[in-house]
Rosetta silent file (secondary structure, phi, psi, omega in degrees, C-alpha in Angstrom):
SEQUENCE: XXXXXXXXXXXXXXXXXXXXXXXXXXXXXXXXXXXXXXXXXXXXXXXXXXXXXXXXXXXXXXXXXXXXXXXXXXXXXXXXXXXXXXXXXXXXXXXXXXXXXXXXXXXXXXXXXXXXXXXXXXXXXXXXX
SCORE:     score description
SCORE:     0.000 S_00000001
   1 L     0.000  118.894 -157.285  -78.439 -331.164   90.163 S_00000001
   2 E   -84.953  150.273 -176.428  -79.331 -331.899   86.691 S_00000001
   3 E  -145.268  124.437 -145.016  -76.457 -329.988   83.981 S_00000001
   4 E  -111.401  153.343  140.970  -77.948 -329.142   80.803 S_00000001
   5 E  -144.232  139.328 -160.084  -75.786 -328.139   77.292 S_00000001
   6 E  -126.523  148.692 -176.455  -77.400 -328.068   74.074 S_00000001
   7 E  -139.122  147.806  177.351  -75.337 -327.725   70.693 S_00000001
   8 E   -86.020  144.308  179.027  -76.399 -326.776   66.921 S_00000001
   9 L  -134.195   86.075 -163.161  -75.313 -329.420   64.469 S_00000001
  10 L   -60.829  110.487  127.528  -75.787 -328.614   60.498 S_00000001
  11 L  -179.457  156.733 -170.305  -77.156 -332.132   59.638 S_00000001
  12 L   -58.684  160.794  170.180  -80.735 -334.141   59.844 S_00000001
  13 L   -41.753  -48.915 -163.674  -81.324 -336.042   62.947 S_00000001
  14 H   -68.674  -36.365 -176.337  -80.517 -339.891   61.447 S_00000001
  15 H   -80.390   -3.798 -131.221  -76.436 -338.671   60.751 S_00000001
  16 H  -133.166  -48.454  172.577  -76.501 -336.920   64.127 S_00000001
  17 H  -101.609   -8.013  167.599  -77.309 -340.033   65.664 S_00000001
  18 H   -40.578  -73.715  170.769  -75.636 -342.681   63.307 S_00000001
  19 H   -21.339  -65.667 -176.418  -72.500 -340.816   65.057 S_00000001
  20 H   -65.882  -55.675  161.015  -73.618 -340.874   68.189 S_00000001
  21 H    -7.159  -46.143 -152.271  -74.532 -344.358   68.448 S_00000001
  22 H  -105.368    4.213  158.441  -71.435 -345.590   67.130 S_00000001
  23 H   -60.431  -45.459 -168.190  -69.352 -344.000   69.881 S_00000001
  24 H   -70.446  -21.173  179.828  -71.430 -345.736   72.434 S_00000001
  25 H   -86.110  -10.632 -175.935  -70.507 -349.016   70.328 S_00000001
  26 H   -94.028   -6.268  177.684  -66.792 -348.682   70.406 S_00000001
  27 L   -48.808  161.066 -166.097  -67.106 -347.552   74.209 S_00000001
  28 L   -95.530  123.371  165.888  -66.107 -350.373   77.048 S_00000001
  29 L   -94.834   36.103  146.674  -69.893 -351.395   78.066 S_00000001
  30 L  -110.901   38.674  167.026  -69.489 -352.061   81.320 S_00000001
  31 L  -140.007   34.469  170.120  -69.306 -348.688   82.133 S_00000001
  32 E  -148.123  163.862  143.033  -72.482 -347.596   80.503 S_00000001
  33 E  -145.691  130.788 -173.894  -75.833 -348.850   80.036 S_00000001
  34 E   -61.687   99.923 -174.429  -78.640 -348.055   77.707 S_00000001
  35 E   -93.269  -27.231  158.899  -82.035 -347.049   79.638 S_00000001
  36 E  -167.998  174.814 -132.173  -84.191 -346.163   76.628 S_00000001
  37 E  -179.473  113.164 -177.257  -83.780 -345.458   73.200 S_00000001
  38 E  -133.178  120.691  166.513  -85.667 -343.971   70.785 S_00000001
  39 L   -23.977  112.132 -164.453  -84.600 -343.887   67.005 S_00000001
  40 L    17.562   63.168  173.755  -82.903 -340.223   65.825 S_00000001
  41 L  -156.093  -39.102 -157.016  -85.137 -338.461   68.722 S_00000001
  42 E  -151.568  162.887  156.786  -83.900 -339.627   72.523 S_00000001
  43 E  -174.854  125.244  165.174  -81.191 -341.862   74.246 S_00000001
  44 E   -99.906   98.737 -145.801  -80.761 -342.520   77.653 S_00000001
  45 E  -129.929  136.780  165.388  -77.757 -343.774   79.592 S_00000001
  46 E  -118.963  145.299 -164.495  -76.615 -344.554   82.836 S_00000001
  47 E  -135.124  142.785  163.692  -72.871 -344.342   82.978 S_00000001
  48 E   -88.304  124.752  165.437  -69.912 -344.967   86.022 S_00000001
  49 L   -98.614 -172.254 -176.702  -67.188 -342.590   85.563 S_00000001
  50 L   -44.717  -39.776  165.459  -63.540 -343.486   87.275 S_00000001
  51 L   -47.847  -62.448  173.438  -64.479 -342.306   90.709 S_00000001
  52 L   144.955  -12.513  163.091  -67.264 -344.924   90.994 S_00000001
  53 L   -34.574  122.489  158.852  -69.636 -341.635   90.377 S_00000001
  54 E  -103.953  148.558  162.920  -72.824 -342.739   88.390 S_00000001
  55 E  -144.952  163.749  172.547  -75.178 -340.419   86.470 S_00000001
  56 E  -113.611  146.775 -177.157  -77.744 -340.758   83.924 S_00000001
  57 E   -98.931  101.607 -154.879  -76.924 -339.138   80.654 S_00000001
  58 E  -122.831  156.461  171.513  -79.891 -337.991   78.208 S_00000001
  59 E  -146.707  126.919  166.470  -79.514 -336.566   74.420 S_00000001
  60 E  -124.142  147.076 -156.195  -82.636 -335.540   72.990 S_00000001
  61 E  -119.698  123.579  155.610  -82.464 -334.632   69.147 S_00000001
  62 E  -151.890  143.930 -168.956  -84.582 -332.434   67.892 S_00000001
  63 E   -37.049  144.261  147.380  -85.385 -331.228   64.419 S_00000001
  64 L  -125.143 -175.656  177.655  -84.878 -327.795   63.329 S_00000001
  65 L   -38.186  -65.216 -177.103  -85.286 -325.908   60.160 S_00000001
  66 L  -124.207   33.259  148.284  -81.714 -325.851   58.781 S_00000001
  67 L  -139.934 -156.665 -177.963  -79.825 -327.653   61.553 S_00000001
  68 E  -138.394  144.133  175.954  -80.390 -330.701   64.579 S_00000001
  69 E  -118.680  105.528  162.911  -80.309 -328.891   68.104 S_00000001
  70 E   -85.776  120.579  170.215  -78.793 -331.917   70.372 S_00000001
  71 E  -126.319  143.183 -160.509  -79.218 -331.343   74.010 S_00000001
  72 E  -120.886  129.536  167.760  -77.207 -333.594   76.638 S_00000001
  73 E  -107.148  141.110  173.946  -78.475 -333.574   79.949 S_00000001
  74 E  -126.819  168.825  169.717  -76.397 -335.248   82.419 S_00000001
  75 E  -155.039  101.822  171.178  -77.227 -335.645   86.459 S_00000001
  76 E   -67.863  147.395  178.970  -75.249 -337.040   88.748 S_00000001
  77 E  -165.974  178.467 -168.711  -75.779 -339.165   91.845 S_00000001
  78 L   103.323  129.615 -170.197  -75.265 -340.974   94.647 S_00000001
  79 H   -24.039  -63.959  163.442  -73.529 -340.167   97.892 S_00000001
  80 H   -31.999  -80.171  177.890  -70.029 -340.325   96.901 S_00000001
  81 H   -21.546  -65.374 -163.972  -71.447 -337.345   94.374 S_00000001
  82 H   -54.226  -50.583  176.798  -73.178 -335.349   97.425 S_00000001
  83 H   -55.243  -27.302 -177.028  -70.068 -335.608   99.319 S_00000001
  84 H   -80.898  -27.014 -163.472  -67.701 -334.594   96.410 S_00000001
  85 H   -89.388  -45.282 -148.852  -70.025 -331.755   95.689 S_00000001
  86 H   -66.907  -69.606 -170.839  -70.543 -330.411   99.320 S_00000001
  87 H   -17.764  -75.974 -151.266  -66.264 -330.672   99.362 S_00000001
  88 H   -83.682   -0.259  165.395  -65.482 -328.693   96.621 S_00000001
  89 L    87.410  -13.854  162.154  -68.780 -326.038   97.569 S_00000001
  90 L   125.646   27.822  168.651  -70.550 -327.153   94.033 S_00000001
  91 L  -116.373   -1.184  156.836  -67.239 -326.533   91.606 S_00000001
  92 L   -73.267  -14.081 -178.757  -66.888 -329.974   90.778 S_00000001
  93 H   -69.045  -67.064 -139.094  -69.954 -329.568   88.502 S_00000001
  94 H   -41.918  -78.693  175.765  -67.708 -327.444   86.361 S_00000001
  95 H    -9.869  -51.921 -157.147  -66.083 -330.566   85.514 S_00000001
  96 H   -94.325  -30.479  175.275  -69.131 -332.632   84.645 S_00000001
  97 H   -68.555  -68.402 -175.203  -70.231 -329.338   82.100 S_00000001
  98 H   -35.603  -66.309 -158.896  -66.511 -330.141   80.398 S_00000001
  99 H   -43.451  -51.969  168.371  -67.388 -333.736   79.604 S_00000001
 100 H   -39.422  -67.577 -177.710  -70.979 -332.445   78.056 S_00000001
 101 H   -45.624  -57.957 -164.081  -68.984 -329.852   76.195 S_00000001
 102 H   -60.189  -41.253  161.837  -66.306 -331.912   75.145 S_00000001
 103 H   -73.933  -54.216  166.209  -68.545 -334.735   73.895 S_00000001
 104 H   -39.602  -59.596 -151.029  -70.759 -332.568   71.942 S_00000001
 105 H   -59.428  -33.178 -170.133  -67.912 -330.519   70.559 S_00000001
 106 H   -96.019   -0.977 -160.748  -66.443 -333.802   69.120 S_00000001
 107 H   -83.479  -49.685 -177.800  -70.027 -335.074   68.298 S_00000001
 108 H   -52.731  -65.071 -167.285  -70.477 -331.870   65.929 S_00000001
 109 H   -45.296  -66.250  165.396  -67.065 -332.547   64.561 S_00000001
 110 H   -41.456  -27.529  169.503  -67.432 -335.898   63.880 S_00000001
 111 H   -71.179  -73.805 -167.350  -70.860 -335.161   62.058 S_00000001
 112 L   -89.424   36.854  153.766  -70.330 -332.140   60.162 S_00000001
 113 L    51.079 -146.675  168.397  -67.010 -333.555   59.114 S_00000001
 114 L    93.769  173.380  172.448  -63.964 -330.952   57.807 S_00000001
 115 L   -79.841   -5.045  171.427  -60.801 -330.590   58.648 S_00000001
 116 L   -54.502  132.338  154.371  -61.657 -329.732   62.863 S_00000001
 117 L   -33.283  129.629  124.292  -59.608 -330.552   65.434 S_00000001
 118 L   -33.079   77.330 -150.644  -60.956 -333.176   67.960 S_00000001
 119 L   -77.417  154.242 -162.797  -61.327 -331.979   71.451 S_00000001
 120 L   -68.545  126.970 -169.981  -59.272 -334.067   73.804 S_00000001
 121 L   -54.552  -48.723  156.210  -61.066 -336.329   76.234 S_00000001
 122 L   -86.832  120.458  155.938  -58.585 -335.010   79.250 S_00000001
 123 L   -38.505  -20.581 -167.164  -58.738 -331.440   79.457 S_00000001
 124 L   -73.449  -29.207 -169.086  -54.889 -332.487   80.224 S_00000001
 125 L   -50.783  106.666 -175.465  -54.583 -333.701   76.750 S_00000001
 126 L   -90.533  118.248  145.800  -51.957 -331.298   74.451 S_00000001
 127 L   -13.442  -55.996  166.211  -53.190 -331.184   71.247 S_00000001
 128 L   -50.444   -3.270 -157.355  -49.756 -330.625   69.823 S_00000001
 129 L  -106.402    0.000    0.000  -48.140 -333.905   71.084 S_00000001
């Protein structure tokens, strides 16, 4: 089941994805790969998270008037997934929506710059510490 979140970003497409890019370069790459790539418009990833779950991961960019509307698709898959999903009755996506949020949220931040908080990669994470 594909899990869709789309975010507004006040800046053109090329800073929207300088940013993103350069996350994916400080990132550990063996736990990503790059499936296709298109210059401030598309980027495709297939990624393992800790469980040994893989999904592929899409951001499509696309111009608007006065902002960039970035939408992250992610889909997970592979048995381990079906089995994790059936367990929890389909509330484990909720999870997989956080990460989407969480990356956008700091993707914005990181972009349109300011004085914002970072949100914490674990939901577990206190801000305050």
């Amino acid at each position: 089941m594909a899990i869709e979140k789309a975010f507004a970003i006040n800046a053109a497409p090329p800073k929207v994805w300088d940013a993103l890019v350069s996350e994916f370069n400080l990132a550990d790459e063996s736990i990503y790969e790059v499936e296709q790539s298109i210059i401030n418009e598309f980027l495709a990833l297939r990624v393992t998270f800790q469980d040994g779950i893989e999904a592929q991961i899409t951001y499509r960019l696309i111009p608007r008037d006065d902002h960039t509307e970035v939408i992250a698709t992610m889909q997970p898959e592979g048995l381990r997934y079906a089995i994790f999903r059936m367990i929890t009755m389909g509330r484990s996506d909720v999870n997989y929506e956080m990460v989407l949020v969480v990356g956008l949220s700091n993707l914005k931040a990181a972009v349109e710059g300011g004085d914002r908080y970072l949100l914490p990669d674990d939901p577990g994470d206190d801000p305050t510490d």
